[in-house]
DSSP file (Angstrom, degrees, kcal/mol; ACC not computed):
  #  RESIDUE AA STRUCTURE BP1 BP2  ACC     N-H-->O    O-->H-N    N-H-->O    O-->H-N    TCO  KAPPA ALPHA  PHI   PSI    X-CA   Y-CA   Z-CA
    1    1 A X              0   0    0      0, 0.0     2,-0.1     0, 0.0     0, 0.0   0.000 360.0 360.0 360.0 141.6  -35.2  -72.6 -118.1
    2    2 A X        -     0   0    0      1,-0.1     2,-0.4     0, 0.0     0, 0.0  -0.429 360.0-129.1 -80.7 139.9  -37.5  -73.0 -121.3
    3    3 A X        -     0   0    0     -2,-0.1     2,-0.4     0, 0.0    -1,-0.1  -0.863  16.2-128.4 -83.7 138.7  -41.0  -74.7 -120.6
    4    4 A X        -     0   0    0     -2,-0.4     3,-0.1     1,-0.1     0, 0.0  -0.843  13.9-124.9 -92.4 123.5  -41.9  -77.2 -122.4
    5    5 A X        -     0   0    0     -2,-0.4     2,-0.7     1,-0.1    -1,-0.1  -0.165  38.9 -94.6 -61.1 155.3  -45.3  -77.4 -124.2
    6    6 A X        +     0   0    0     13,-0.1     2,-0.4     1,-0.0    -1,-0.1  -0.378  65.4 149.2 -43.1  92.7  -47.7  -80.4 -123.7
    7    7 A X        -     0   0    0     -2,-0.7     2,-0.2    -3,-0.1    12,-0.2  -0.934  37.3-153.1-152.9 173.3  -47.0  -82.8 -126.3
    8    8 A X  E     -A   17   0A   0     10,-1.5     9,-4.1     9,-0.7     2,-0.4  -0.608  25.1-117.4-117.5-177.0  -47.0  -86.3 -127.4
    9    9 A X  E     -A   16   0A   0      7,-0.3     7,-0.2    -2,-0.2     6,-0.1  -0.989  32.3-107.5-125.7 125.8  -44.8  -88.3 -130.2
   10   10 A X        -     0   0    0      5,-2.1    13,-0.2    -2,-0.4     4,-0.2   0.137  29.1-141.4 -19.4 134.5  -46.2  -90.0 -133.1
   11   11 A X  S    S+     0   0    0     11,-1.2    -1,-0.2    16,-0.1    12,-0.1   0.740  97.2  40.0 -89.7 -30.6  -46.0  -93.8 -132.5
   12   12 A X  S    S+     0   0    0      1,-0.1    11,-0.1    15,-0.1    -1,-0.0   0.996 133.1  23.5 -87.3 -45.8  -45.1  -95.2 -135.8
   13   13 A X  S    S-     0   0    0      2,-0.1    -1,-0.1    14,-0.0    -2,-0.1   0.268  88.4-130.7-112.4   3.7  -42.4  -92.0 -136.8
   14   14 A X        +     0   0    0      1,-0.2     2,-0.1    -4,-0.2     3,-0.1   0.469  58.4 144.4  78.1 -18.0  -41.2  -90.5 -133.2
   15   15 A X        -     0   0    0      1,-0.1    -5,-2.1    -6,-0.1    -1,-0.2  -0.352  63.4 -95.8 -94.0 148.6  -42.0  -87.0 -134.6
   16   16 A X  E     -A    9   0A   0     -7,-0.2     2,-0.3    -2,-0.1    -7,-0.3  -0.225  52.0-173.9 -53.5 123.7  -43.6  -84.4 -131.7
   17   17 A X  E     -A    8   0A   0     -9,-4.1    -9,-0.7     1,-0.2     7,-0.1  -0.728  34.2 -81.9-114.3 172.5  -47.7  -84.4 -131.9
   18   18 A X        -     0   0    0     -2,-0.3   -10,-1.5     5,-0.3     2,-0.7  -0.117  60.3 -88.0 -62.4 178.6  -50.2  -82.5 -130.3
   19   19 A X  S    S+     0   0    0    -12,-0.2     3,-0.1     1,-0.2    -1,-0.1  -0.920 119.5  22.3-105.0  96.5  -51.1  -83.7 -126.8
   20   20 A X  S    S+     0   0    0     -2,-0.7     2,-0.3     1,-0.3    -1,-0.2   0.058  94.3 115.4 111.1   7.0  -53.9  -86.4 -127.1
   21   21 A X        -     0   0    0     -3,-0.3    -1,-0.3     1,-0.1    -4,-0.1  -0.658  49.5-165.7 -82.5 130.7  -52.9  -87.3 -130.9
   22   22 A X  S    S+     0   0    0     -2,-0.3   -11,-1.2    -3,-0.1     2,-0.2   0.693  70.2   3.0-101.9 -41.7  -51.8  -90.7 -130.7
   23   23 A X  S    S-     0   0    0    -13,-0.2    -5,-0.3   -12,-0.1     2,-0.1  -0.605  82.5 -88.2-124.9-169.8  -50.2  -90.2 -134.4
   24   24 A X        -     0   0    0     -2,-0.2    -7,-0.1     1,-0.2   -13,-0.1  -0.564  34.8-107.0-111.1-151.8  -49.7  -87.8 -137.0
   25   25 A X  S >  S+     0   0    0     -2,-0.1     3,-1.1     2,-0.1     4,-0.3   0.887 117.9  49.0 -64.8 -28.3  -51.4  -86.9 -139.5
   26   26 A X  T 3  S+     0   0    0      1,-0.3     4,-0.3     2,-0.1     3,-0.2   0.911 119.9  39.9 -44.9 -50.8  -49.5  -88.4 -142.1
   27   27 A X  T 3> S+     0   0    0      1,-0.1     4,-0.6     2,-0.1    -1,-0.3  -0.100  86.8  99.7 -84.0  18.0  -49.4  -91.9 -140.2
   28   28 A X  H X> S+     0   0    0     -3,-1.1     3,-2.3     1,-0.2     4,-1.4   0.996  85.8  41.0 -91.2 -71.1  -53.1  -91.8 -138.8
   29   29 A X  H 3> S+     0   0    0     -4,-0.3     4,-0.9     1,-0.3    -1,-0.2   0.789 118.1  47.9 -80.1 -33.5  -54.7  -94.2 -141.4
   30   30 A X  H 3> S+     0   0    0     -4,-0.3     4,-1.4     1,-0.2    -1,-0.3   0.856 111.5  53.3 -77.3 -16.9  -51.5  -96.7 -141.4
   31   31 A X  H << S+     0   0    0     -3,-2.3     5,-0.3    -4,-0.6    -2,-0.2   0.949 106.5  51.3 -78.4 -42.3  -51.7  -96.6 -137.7
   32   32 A X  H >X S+     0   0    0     -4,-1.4     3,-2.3     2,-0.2     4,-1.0   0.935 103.2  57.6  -2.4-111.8  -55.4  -97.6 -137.9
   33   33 A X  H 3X S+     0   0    0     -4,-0.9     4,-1.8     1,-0.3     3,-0.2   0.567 110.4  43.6   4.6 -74.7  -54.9 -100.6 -140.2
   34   34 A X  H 3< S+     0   0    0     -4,-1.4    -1,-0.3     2,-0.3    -2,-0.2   0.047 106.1  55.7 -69.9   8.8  -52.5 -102.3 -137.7
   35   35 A X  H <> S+     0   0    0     -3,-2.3     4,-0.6    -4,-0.2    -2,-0.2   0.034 111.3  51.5 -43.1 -17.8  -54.3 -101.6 -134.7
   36   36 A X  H >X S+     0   0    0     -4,-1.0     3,-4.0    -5,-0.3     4,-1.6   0.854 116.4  38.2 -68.9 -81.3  -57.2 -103.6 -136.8
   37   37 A X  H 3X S+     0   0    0     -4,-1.8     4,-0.6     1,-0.3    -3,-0.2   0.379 109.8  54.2 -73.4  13.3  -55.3 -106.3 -137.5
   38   38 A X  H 3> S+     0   0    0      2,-0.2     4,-1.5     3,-0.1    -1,-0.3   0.727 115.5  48.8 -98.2 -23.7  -53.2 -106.7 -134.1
   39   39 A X  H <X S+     0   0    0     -3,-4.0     4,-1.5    -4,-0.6    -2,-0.2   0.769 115.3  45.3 -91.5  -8.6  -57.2 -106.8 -132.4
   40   40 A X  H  X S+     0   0    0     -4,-1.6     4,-1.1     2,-0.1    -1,-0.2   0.972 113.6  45.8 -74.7 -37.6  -58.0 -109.4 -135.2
   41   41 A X  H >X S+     0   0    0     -4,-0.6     3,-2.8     1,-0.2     4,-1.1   0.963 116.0  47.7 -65.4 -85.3  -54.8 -111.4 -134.6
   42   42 A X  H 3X S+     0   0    0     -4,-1.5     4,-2.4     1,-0.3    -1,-0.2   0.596 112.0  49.4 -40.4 -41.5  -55.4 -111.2 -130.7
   43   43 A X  H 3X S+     0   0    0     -4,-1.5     4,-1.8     1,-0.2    -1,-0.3   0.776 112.2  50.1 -75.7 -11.9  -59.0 -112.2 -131.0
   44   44 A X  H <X S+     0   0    0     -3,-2.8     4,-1.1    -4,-1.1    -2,-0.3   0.742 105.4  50.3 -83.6 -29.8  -57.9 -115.0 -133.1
   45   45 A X  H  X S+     0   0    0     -4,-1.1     4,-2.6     3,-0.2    -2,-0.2   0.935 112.6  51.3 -76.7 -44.1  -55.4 -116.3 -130.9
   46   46 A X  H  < S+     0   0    0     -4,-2.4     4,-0.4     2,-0.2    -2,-0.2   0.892 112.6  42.8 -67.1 -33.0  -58.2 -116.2 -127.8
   47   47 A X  H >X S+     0   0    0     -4,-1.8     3,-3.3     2,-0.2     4,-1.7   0.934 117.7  53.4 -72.9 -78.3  -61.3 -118.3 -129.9
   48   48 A X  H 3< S+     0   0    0     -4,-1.1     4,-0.5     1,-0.3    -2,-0.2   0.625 113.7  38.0 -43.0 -48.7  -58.1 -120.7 -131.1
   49   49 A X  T 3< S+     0   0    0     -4,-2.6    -1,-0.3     1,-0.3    -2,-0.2   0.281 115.7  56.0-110.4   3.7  -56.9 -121.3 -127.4
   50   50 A X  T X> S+     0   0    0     -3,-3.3     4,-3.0    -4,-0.4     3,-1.4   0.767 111.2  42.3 -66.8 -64.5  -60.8 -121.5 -126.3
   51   51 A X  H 3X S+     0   0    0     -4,-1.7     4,-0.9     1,-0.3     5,-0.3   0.664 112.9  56.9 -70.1   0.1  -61.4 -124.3 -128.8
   52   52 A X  H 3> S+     0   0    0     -4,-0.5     4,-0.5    -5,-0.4    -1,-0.3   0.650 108.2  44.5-103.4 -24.0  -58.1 -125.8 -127.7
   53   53 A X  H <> S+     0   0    0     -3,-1.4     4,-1.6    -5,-0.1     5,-0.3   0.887 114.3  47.7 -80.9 -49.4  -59.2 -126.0 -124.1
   54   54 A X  H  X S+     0   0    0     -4,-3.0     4,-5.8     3,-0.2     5,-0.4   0.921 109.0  52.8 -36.3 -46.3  -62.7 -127.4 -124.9
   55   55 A X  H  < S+     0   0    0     -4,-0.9     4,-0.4    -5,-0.3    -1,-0.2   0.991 115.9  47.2 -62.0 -54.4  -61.2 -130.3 -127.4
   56   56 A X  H  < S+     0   0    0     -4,-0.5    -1,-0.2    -5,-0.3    -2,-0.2   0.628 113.2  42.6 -60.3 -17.1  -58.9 -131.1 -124.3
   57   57 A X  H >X S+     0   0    0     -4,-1.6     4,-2.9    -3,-0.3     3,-1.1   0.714 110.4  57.6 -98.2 -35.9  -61.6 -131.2 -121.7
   58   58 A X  T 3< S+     0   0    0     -4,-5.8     4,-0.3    -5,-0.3    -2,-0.2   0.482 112.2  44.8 -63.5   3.5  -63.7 -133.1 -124.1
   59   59 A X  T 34 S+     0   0    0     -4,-0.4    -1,-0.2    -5,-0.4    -2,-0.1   0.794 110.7  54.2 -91.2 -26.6  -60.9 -135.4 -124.0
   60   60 A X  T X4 S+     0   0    0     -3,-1.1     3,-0.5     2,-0.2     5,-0.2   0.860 111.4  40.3 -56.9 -73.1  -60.5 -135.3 -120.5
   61   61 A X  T 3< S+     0   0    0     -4,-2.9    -3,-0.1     1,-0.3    -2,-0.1   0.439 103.4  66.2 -95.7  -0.4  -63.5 -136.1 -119.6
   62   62 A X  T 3  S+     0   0    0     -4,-0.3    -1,-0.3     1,-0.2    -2,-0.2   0.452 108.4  47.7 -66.9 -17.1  -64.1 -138.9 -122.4
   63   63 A X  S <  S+     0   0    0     -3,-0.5    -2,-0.2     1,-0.1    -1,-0.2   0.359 105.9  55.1 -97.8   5.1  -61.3 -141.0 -120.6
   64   64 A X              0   0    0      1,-0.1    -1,-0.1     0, 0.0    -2,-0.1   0.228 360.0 360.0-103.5  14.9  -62.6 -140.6 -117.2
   65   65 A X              0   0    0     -5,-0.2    -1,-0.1    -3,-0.1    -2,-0.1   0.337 360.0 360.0-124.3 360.0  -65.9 -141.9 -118.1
C-alpha cells in the first residue's frame, strides 16, 4: 500500500497544500481578506449585542426604581 505524504487542502479551492499551509499560494491574499472581514463582522455583532444588553438593563432597572 502507497503512503501517503503529510498534507493539507487549500480551504477556498480543495487543491492538496503543504502540511501547515492553510491555503495556496494562489488563494493566500483572498483568504486573508475574508478572515479580516468575518473577525470584523464577529466583533461587530459582539459590541452591537453588548450595547443591546446595557440599553435593556438600563431599562430594567429605570422601571424598578
Amino acid at each position: 500500500m502507497a503512503e501517503l505524504l503529510n498534507h493539507q487542502h487549500c480551504r477556498v479551492c480543495d487543491r492538496a497544500t503543504s502540511f501547515g499551509d492553510i491555503t495556496c499560494a494562489d488563494h493566500k491574499e483572498e483568504y486573508e481578506k475574508t478572515q479580516k472581514k468575518r473577525k470584523r463582522t464577529v466583533l461587530m455583532f459582539y459590541v452591537g449585542s453588548a450595547v443591546l444588553v446595557i440599553v435593556l438593563a438600563k431599562q430594567l432597572l429605570d422601571g424598578l426604581v
